[in-house]
N, C-alpha and C positions, 0 to 999 in steps of 0.2 A: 066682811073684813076688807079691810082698803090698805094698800103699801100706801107707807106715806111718800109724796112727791119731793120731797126736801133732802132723801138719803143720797148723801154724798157717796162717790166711789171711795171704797175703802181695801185696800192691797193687805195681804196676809203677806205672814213672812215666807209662805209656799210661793208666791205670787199666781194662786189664784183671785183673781178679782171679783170682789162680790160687788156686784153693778146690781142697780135699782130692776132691770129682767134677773136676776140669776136670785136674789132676793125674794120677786116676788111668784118665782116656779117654785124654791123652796116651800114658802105661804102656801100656794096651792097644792105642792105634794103635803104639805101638814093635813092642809082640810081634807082634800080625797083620804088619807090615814083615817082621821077622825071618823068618818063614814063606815069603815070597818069596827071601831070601837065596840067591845061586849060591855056595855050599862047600864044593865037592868032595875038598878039599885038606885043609884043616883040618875041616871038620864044623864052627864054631865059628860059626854061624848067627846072625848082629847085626841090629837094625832101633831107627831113628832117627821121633823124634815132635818135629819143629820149632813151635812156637807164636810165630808175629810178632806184629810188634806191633800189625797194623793185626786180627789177629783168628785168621786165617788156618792154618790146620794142615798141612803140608806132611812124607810120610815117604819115609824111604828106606831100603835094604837093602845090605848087603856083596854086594861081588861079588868074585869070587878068580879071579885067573888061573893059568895054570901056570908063568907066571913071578910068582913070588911078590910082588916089587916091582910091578909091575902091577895088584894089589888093590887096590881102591877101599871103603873105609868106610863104612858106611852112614850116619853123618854129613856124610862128604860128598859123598855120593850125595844126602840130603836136603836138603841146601842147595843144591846146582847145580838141583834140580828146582826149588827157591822161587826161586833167581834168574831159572830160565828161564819161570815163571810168572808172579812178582810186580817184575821187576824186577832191578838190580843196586841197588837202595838198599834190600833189605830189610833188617830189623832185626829178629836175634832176642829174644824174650822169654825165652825158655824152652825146654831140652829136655831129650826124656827118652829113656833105652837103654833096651834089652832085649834079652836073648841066652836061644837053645833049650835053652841047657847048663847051665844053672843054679847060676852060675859070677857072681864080682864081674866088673863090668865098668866102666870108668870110658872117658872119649875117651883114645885115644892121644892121642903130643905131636901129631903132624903135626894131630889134628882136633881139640885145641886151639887152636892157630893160628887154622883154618880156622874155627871157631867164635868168637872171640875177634875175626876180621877183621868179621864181621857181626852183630856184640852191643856190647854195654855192660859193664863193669867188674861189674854188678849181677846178669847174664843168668845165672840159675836152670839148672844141669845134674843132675840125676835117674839115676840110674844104681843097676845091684843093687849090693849086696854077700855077702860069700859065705855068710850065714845066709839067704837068697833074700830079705830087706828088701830096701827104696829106701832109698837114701840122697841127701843132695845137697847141693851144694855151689856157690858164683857161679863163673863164668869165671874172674873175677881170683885165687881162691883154686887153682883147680886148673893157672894158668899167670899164676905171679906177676912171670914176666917174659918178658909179649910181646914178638913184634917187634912194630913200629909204621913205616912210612911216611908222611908226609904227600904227596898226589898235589902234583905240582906243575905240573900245567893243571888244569881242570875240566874239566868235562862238553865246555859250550861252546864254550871254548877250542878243544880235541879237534877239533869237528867244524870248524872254521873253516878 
């Protein structure tokens, strides 16, 4: 896979800057994830490069079971690992795929969602396409219609 040479600096509203290096370590921690991948089923070996907002880099890897439904994504395998490190109020910035097969690969619906649940309408997805380019696109563009919840206790509530 190749970062394409054309990505402009693009400023979050954290103002961490994702510059064409900080983009393509992302890439590279996807693929090293991918390598970890359990995919005995498919072969189709995925790994996720989560960048919050507070700075933070967090990946994860597919993992497959024999009941097929039972597969977990390596997006959100990477996000339960940043929830369970940084919290339930993370916020992603940014993130980026990578797959061994050298094959486009964009989030499934479900890890849209799930991405979508801990982003911003703005949050930067990275993904190959099938000339082995990055391509990328915001959340809101690749699930122009989330569900949405509003919690109706808080935090505090909750524990009361």
């Amino acid at each position: 896979m190749r970062t394409p040479i054309n990505l402009t600096h693009i400023m979050s509203p954290n103002s961490i800057e994702l510059t064409p290096p900080l983009i393509a370590d992302l890439q590279q921690r996807a693929t090293a994830a991918a390598h970890n991948a359990y995919a005995p089923y498919s072969k189709f070996r995925v790994g996720a490069a989560l960048l919050l907002d507070n700075g933070a880099i967090v990946t994860g890897c597919n993992v497959e079971n024999t009941s097929y439904r039972l597969t977990t994504c390596a997006e959100q395998n990477a996000i339960a690992a940043a929830v369970n490190l940084h919290g339930p109020t993370i916020r992603i910035q940014a993130i980026a795929l990578a797959n061994l097969n050298n094959t486009a690969s964009q989030p499934c619906g479900a890890c849209r969602q799930t991405i979508i649940e801990f982003s911003s309408p703005e949050t930067l997805v990275f993904f190959p396409k099938d000339d082995g380019t990055i391509d990328q696109a915001t959340i809101a563009d690749l699930l122009p219609a989330g569900f949405f919840l509003t919690p109706s206790l808080t935090d505090e509530q909750q524990h009361h």
